[in-house]
C-alpha positions as CSV (number, residue, x, y, z in Angstrom):
1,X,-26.0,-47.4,39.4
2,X,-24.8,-45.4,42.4
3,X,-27.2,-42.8,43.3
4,X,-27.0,-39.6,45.5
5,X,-26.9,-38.8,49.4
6,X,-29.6,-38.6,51.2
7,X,-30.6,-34.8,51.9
8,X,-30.1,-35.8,55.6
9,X,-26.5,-36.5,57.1
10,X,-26.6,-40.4,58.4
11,X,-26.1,-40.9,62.3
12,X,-22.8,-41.3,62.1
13,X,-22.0,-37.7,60.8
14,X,-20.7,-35.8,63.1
15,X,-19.8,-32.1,62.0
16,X,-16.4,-30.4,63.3
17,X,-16.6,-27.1,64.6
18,X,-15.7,-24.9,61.4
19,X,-12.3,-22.1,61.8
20,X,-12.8,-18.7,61.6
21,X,-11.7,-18.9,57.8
22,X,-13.8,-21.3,56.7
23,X,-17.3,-19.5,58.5
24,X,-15.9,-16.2,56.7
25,X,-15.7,-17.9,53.2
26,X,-17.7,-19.7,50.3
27,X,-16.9,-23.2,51.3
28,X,-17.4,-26.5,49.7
29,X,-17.9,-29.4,51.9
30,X,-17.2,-33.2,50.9
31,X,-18.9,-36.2,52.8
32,X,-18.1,-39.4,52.3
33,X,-19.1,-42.4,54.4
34,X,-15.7,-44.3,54.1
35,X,-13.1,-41.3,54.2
36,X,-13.3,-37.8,56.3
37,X,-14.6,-35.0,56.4
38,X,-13.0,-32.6,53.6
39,X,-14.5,-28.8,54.1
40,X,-12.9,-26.4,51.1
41,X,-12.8,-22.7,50.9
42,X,-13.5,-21.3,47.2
43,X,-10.8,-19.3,47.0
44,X,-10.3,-19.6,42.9
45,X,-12.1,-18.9,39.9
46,X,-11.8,-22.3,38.8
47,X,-10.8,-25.5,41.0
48,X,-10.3,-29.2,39.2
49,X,-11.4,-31.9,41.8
50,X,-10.6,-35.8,40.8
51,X,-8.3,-38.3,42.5
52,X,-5.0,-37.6,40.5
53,X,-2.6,-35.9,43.0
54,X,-1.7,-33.8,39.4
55,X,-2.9,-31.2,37.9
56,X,-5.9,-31.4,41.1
57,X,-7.0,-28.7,43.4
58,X,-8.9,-30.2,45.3
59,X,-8.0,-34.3,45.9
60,X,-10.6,-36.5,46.7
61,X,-9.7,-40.3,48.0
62,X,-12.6,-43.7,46.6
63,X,-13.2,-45.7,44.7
64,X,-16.1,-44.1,43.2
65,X,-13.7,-40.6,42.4
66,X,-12.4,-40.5,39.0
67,X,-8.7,-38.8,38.2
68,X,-10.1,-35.6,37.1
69,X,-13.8,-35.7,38.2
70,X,-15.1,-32.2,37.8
71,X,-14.5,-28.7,37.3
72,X,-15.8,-25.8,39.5
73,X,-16.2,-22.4,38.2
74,X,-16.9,-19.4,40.6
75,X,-18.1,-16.8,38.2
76,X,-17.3,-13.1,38.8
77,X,-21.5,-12.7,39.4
78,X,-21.9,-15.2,41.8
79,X,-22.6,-17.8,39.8
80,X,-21.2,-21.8,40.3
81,X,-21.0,-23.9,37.3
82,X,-20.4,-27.4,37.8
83,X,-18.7,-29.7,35.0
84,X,-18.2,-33.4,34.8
85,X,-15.4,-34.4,33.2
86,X,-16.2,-37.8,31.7
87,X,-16.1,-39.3,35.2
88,X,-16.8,-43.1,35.6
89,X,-19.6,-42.9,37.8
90,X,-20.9,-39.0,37.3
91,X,-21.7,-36.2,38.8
92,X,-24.5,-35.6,41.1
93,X,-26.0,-32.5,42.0
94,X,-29.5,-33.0,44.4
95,X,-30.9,-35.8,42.8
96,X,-29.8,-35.0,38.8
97,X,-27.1,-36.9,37.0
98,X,-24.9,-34.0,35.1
99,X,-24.4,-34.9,31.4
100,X,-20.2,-35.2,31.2
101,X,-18.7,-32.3,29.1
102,X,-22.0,-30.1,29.7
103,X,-21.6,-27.1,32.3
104,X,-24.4,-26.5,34.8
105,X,-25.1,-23.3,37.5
106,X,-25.9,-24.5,40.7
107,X,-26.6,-21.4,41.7
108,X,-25.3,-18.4,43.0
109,X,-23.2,-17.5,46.0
């Protein structure tokens, strides 16, 4: 079973200097060991993330990405739902495997 990241960046993460845009914005940022860095501003109610290049907002390139992977929701309160979409491998967020289909808060912005 594929598990989560650790909490800490490996040694071989080195962080690029974020724009001006990106340190004035919500911002979602995607690590992966095998492909780079992918920092996203949440500028969208709701943004589709999956490896399909249709239908995607936001693509993401593995093995372990599904075509559509998961929905994002930035609620007009502040609030950020997370659903899985039936993935192949999941959903993680810290150390909990989302149940596919079910929407989660992960907080607030």
């Amino acid at each position: 079973m594929i598990r989560p990241f650790l909490r800490r960046c490996p040694p071989c993460y080195h962080r690029r200097p974020l724009t001006v845009d990106q340190r004035a914005s919500d911002r979602l940022i995607f690590f992966s060991e095998e492909h780079p860095l992918q920092v996203v501003i949440l500028d969208k109610e709701v943004l589709n993330i999956g490896r399909a290049e249709e239908n995607q907002d936001i693509i993401l390139q593995g093995r372990r990405v599904s075509r559509q992977h998961l929905r994002l929701e930035c609620k007009p309160d502040g609030h950020i739902y997370v659903t899985d979409l039936g993935s192949t491998n999941g959903t993680w967020v810290g150390d909990t495997l989302l149940v596919p289909d079910t929407q989660v808060d992960v907080g607030s912005r």
